[in-house]
C-alpha positions as CSV (number, residue, x, y, z in Angstrom):
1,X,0.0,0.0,0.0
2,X,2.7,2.2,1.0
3,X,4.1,2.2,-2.1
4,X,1.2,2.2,-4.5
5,X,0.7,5.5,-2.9
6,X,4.1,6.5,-3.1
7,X,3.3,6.2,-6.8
8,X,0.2,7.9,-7.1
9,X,1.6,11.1,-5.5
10,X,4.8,10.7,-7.1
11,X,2.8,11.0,-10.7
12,X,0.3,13.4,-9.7
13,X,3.2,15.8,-9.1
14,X,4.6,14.8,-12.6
15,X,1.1,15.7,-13.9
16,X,1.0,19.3,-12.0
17,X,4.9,20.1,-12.9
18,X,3.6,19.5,-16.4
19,X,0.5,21.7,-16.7
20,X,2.1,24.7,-14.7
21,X,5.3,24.6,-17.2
22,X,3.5,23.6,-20.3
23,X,0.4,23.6,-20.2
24,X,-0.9,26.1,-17.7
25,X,-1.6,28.7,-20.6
26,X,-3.4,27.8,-23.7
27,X,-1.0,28.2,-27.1
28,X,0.1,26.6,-29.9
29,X,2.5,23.9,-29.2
30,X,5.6,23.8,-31.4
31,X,7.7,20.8,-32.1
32,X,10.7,21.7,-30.4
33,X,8.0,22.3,-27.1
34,X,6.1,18.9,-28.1
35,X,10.0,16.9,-28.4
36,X,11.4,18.2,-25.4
37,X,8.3,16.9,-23.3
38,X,8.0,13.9,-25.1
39,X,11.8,12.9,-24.5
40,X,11.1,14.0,-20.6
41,X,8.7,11.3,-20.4
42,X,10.1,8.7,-22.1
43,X,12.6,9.5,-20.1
44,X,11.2,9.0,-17.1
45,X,9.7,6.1,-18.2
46,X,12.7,4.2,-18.3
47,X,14.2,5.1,-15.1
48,X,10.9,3.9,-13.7
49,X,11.8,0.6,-15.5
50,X,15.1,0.8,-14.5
51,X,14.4,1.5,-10.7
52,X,12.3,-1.6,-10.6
53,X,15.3,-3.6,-11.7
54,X,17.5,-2.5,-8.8
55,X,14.5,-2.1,-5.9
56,X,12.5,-5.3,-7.8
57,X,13.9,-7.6,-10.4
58,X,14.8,-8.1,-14.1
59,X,11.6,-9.6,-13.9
60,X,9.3,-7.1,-13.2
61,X,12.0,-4.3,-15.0
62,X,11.1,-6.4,-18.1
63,X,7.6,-6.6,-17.9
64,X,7.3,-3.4,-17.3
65,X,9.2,-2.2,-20.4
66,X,7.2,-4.6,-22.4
67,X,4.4,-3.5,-21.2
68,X,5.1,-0.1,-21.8
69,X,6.3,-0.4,-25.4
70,X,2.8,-1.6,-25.8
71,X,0.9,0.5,-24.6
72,X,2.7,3.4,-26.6
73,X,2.2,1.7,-29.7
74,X,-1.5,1.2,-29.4
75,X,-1.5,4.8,-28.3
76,X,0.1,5.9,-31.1
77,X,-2.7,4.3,-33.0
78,X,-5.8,6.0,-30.9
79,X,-4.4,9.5,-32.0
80,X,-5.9,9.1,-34.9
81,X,-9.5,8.9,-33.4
82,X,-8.1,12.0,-30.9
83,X,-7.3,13.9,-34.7
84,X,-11.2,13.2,-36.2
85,X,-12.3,14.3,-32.4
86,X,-10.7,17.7,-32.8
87,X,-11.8,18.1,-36.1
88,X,-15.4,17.2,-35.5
89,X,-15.7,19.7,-32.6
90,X,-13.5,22.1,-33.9
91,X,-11.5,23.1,-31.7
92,X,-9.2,25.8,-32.0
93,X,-5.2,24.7,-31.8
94,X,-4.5,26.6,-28.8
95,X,-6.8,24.5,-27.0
96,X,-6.2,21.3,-28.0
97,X,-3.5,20.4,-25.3
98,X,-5.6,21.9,-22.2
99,X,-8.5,19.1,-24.5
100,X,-5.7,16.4,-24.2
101,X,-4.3,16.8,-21.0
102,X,-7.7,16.7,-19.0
103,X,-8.9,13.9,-21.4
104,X,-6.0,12.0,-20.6
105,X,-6.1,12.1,-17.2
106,X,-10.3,10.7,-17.7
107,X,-8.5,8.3,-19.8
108,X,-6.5,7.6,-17.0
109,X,-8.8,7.3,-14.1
110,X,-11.2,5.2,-16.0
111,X,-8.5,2.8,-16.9
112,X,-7.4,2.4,-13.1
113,X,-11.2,1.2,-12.7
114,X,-10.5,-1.7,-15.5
115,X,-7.3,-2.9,-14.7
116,X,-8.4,-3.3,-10.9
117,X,-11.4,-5.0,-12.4
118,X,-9.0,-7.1,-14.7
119,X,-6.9,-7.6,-11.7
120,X,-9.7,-9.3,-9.5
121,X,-11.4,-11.2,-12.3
122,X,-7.9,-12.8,-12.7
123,X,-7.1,-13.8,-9.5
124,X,-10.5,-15.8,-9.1
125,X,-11.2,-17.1,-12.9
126,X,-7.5,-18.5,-14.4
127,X,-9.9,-19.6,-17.5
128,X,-10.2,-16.0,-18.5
129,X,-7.0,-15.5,-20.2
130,X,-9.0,-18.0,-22.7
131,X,-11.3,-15.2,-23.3
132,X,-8.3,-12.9,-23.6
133,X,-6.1,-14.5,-25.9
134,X,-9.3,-15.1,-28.1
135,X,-10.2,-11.7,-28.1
136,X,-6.7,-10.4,-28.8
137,X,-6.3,-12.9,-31.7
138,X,-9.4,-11.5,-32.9
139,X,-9.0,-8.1,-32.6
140,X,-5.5,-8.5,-34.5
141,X,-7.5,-10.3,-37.5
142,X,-10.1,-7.6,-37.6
143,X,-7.0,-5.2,-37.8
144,X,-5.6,-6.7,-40.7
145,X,-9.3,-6.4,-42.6
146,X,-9.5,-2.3,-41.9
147,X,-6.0,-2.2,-43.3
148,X,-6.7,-4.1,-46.4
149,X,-10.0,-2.3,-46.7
150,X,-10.0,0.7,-49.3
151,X,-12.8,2.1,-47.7
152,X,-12.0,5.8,-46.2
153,X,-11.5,6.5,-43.0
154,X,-15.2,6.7,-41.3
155,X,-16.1,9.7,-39.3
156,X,-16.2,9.8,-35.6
157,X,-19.2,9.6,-33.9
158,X,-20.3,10.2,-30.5
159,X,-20.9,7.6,-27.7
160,X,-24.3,6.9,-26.2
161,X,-22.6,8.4,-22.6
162,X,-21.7,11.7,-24.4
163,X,-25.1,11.5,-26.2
164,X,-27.1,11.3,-22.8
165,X,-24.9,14.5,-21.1
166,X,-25.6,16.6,-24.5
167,X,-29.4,15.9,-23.4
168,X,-29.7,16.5,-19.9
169,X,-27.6,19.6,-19.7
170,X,-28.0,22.3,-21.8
171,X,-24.6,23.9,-24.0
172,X,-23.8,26.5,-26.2
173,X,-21.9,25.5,-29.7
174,X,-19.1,28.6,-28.8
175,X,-15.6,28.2,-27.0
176,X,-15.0,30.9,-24.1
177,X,-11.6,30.1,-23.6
178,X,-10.6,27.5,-21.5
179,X,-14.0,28.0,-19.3
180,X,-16.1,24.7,-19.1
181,X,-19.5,26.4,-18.2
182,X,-20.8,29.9,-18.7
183,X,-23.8,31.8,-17.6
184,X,-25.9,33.1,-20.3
185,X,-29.3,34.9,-20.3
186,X,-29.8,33.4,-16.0
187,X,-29.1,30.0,-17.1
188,X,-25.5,28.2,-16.7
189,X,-24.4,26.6,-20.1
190,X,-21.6,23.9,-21.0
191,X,-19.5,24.6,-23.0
192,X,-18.0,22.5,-26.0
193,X,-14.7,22.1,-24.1
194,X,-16.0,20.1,-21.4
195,X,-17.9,18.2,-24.2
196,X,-14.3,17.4,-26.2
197,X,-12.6,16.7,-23.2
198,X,-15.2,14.0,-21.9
199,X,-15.2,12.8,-25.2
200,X,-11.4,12.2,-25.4
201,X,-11.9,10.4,-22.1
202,X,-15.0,8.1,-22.8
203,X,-13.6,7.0,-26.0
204,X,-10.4,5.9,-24.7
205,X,-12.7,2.7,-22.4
206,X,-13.1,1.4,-26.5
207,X,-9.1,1.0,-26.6
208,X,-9.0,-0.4,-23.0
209,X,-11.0,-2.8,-24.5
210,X,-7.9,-4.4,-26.4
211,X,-4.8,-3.0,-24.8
212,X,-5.7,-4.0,-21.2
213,X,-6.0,-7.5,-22.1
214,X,-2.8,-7.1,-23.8
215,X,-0.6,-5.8,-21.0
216,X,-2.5,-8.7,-18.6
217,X,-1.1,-11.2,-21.6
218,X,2.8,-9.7,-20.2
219,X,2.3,-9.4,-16.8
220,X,-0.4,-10.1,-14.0
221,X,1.1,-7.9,-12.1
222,X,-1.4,-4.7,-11.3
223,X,1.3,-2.6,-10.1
224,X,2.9,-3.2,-13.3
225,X,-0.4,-2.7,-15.4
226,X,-1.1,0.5,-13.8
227,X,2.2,2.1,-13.9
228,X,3.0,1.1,-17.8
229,X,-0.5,2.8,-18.8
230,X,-0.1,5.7,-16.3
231,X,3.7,6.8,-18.6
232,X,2.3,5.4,-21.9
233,X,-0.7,8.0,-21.4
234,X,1.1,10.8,-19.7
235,X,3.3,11.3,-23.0
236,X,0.3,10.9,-24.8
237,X,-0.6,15.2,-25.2
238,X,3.1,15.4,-26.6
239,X,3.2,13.0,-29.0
240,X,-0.1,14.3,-30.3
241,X,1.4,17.4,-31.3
242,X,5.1,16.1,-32.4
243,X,3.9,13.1,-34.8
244,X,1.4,15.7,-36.6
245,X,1.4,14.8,-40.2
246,X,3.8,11.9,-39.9
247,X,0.8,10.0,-38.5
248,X,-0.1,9.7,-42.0
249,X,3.1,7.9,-42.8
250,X,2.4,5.6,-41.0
251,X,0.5,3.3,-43.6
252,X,1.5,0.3,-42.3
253,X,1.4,0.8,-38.0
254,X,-2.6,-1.3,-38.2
255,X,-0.2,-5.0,-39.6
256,X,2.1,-4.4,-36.9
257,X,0.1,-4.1,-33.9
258,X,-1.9,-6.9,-35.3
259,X,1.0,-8.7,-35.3
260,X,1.8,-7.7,-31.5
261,X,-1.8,-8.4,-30.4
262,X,-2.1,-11.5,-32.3
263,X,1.1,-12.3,-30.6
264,X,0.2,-11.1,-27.4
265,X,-2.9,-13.4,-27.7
266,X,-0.9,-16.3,-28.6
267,X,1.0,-16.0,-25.4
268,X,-2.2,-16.0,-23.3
269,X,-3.5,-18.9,-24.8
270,X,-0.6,-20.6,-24.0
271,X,-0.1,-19.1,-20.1
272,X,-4.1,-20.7,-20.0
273,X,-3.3,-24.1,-21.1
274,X,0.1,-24.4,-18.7
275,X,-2.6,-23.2,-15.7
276,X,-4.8,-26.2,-16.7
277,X,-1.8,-28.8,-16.7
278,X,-1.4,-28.9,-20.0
279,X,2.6,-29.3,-20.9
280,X,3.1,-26.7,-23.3
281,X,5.8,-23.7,-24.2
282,X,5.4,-20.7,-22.5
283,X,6.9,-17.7,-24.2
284,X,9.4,-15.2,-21.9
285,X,9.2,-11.8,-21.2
286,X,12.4,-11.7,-23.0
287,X,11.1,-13.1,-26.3
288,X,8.2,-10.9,-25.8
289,X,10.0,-7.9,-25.8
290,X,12.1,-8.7,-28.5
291,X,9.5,-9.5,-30.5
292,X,7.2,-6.3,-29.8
293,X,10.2,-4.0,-30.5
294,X,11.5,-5.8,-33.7
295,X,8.0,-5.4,-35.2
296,X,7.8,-1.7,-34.4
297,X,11.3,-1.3,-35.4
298,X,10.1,-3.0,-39.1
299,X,6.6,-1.5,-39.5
300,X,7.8,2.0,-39.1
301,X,11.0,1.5,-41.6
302,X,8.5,-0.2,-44.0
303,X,5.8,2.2,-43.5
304,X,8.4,5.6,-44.6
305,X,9.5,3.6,-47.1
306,X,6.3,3.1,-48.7
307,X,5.3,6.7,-47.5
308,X,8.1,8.1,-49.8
309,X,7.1,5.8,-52.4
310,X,4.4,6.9,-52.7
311,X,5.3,10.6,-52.5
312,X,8.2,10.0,-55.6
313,X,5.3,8.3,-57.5
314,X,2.7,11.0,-57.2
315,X,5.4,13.7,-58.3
316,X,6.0,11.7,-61.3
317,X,3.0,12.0,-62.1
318,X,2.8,15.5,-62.0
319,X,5.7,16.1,-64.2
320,X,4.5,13.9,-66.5
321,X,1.2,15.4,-66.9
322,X,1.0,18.9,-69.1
323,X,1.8,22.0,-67.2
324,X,-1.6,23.9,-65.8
325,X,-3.2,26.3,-68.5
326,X,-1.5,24.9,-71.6
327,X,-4.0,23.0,-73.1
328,X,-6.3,25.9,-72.4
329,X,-4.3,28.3,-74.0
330,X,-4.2,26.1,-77.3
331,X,-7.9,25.5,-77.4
332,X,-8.6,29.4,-76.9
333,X,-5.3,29.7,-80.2
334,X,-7.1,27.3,-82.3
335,X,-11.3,28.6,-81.2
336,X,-9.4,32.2,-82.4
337,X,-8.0,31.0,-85.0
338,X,-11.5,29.3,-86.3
339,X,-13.3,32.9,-85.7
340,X,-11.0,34.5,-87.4
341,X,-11.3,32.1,-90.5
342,X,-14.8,32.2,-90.6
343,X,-15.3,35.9,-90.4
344,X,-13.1,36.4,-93.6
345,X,-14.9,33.9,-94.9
346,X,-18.5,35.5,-94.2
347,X,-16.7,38.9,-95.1
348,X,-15.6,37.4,-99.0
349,X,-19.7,36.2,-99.2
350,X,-21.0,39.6,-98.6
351,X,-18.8,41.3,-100.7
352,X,-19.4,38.5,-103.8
353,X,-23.6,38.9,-102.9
């Protein structure tokens, strides 16, 4: 107990040092701002790690990190729902990170509540890492349909929670600042910023959905869980604003955390059957990390290569195409020309009448 609360204290001062020297006043974030504060958490991320080696074990240290590198790459991946949530409410740039930060921190709260949940479940029902391993196996196959899909990215839509607090309490479509309820004409108003942020948070419980089970396939360790989401989602607000446009780059970041999760659920599968009795391989933390950070490390050199690719191609094809005007300019020449020609000629039969 002592030191879960040790913990908590010890990252909610993280989260205060970080909104009253970055985020305290609403701007624009640059990407020397957005690099610094992402390297400071990654940072501390892996002194976390690294201080569980020495006051822990190599055990938990591992876990941990694999854990971790997990949870940041499905993050990575939910940025792209946080991108059509900013664009569907439109919020203004300079408030995006005050939007992030207090999502995250939602995020944040309503994943303790699962992983506790997780946590407990476990501990009674062994049987349920069945249920996770399946569901991570499927998840990863329905990852690899989206991918293949041509279909455009669908627009985001708003949960049946957010729907519900839209209803019961009145708002005004108009930002006023950073304020997250006004008084207007006697009658107190919320305002589309509290309406973002809760968004941000309530949408995050769909990718709890797949990425707690996924951590719990590393380590059944709560501590562990907790901690690994806490600094995968604390760098979150940062990375928003440093990956940008390379987000699109990434075309192939869907295979590889398919990959991950289908391995993930492979894993649980086989920690179930060794719980039953059955003599089967189990695979290491080790191997698991190895494994996570090799397929990161390929997806994003394959998915810039193909980014550039792509890129080269399209400029091809715009050299290759006539430049922008031209093919107007010899139409108008020849339609000109074709007046010009027929007025001599009506000219010559009005002279010869």
């Amino acid at each position: 107990m002592t030191v879960w609360v040790l913990t908590i204290v010890g990252l909610c001062a993280l989260i205060a040092a970080d909104f009253f020297i970055g985020g305290r006043k609403p701007h624009d974030v640059s990407l020397k701002e957005a690099g610094i504060w992402t390297t400071v958490w990654v940072v501390l991320a892996a002194l976390f790690g690294v201080g569980l080696l020495f006051f822990g074990n190599a055990q938990a240290s591992g876990e941990f990190f694999a854990g971790f590198i997990t949870e940041k790459s499905l993050s990575v991946d939910n940025l792209f729902v946080f991108i059509l949530i900013m664009a569907k409410f439109s919020v203004p740039s300079i408030y995006q990170q005050r939007v992030l930060m207090v999502g995250v921190l939602i995020a944040l709260v309503l994943r303790g509540i699962f992983i506790a949940a997780g946590a407990a479940i476990i501990a009674s029902f062994s049987w349920v890492f069945f249920i996770f391993g399946a569901f991570l196996i499927w998840t990863a196959w329905k990852l690899i349909q989206e991918a293949r899909s041509d279909e455009e990215e669908e627009e985001w839509e708003e949960n049946r929670l957010l729907k519900a607090v839209e209803r019961r309490f009145p708002s005004t479509d108009k930002y006023h600042g950073t304020k997250l309820f006004i008084v207007e004409n006697g009658k107190r108003l919320m305002t589309p910023m509290l309406i973002v942020m809760l968004a941000i948070g309530t949408t995050d419980i769909l990718f709890a959905l797949d990425s707690i089970p996924a951590i719990f396939g590393l380590t059944q360790d709560p501590y562990i869980v907790f901690t690994a989401n806490a600094f995968a989602l604390m760098g979150l607000r940062q990375l928003y604003f440093l990956l940008g446009g390379l987000l699109r780059k990434l075309v192939h970041l869907s295979y590889g955390l398919s990959v991950i999760l289908g391995f993930i659920g492979v894993k649980l599968v086989l920690h179930a059957l060794h719980e039953s009795g059955v003599h089967v391989p189990e695979i290491s933390i080790p191997v698991s990390l190895g494994v996570i950070c090799a397929v990161l490390v390929v997806t994003t050199i394959t998915s810039l290569m193909a980014a550039k690719k792509q890129e080269a191609q399209e400029r091809e094809k715009a050299a290759d195409g006539e430049p922008d005007g031209q093919p107007n300019a010899n139409a108008s020449a020849n339609a000109s020309a074709g007046d010009a020609h027929e007025t001599d000629a009506e000219r010559k039969a009005d002279i010869d009448s």
